[in-house]
C-alpha positions as CSV (number, residue, x, y, z in Angstrom):
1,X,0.0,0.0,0.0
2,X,2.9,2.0,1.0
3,X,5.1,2.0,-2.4
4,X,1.6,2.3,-4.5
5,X,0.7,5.8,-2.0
6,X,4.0,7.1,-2.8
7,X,3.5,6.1,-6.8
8,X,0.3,8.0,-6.8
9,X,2.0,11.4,-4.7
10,X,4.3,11.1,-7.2
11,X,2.3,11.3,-10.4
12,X,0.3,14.3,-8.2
13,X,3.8,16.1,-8.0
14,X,4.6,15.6,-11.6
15,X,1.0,16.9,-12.9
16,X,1.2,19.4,-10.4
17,X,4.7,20.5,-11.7
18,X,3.1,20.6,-15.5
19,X,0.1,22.9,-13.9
20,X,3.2,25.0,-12.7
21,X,4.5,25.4,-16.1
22,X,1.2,26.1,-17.5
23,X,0.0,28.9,-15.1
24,X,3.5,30.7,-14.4
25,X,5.4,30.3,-17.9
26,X,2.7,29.1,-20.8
27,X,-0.3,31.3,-19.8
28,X,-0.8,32.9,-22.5
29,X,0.3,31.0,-25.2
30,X,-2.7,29.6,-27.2
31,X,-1.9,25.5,-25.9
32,X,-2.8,26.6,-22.6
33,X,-5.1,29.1,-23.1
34,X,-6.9,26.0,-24.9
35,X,-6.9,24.4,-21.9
36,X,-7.9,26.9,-19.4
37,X,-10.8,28.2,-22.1
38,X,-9.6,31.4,-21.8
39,X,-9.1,34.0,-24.5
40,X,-5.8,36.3,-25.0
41,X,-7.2,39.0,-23.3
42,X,-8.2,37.1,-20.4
43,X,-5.3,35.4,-19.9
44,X,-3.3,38.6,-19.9
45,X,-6.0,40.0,-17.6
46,X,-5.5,37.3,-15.4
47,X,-1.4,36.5,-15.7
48,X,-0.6,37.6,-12.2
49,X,-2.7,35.7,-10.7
50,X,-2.0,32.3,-12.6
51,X,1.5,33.0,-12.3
52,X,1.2,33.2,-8.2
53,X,-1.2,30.4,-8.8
54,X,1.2,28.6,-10.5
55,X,4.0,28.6,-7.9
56,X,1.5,27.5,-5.3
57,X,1.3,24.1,-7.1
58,X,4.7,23.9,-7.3
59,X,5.4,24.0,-3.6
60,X,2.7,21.3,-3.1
61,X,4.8,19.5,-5.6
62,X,8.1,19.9,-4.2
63,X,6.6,19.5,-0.5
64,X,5.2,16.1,-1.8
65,X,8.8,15.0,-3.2
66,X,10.4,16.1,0.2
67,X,8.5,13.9,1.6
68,X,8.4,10.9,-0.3
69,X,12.1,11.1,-0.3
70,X,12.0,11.6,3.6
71,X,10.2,8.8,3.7
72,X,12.2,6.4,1.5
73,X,14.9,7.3,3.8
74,X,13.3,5.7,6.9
75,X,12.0,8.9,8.5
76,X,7.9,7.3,8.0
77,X,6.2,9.8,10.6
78,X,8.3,13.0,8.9
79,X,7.8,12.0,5.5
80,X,4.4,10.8,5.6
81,X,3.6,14.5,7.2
82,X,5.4,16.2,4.4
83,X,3.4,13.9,1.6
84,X,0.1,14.6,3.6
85,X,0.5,18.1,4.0
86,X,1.2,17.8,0.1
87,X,-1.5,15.6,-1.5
88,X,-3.9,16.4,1.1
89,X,-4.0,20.3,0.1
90,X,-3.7,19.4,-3.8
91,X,-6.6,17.1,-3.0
92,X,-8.5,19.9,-1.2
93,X,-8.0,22.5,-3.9
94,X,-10.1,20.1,-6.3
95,X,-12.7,19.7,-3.9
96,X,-13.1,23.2,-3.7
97,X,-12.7,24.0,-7.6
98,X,-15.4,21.3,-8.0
99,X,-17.4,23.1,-5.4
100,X,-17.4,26.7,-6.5
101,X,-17.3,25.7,-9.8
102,X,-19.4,22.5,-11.5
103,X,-18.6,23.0,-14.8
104,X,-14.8,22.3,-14.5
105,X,-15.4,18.9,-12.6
106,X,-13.1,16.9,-15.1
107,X,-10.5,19.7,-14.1
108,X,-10.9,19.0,-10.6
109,X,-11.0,15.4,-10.7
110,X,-8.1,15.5,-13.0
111,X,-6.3,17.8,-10.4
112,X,-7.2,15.6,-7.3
113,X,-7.6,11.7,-8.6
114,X,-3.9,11.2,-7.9
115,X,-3.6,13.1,-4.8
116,X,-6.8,11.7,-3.4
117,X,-5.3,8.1,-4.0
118,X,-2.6,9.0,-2.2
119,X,-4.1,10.0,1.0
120,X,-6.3,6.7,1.0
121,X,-3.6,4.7,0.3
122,X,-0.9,6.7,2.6
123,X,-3.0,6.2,6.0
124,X,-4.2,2.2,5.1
125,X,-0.6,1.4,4.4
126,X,0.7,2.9,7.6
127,X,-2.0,2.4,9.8
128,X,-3.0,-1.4,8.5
């Protein structure tokens, strides 16, 4: 359970790393404005923010990878924190793009499927 928890924060960090790229260095291109639905103008309306935005899901990212390499090390209560702390916010951030917004529910369950995994998978495999 463990090594499959640590598989899925993983694949959350990585995802999380290409959301980076997207929302603080690809914004406005027209790939990722494709993505987002956004038009030029909005996206240059709105570039601060997904820049900031951005960096946000790269700390989760590299918090996650601290973690699971804290915890490959032997340190299980200190990395398991780390990875929680992680996946657990990356998981709440879909909840609450889901919530506030219905229509981008495939974004939100693409955002926190992995993370959400994780968490299960993290507290069965250390608990059971």
């Amino acid at each position: 359970m463990v090594t499959a928890a640590l598989v899925f924060a993983g694949l959350a960090a990585v995802l999380h790393v290409y959301i980076f790229v997207m929302e603080s260095l690809t914004w406005t291109s027209p790939r990722t404005r494709a993505t987002f639905g956004t038009t030029l103008e909005e996206a240059e309306t709105t570039k601060l923010l997904a820049f900031n935005q951005g960096f946000y899901n790269l700390f989760l990212a590299i918090i996650t990878g601290i973690g699971i390499a804290v915890l490959l090390t032997g340190h299980k209560g200190v990395g398991a924190a780390l990875i929680l702390a992680g996946v657990g916010s990356m998981a709440a951030a879909a909840v609450v793009l889901l919530i506030s917004a219905r229509d981008k529910a495939r974004a939100a369950l693409t955002q926190g499927a992995f993370p959400a995994l994780a968490v299960v998978l993290l507290v069965v495999g250390l608990t059971g």
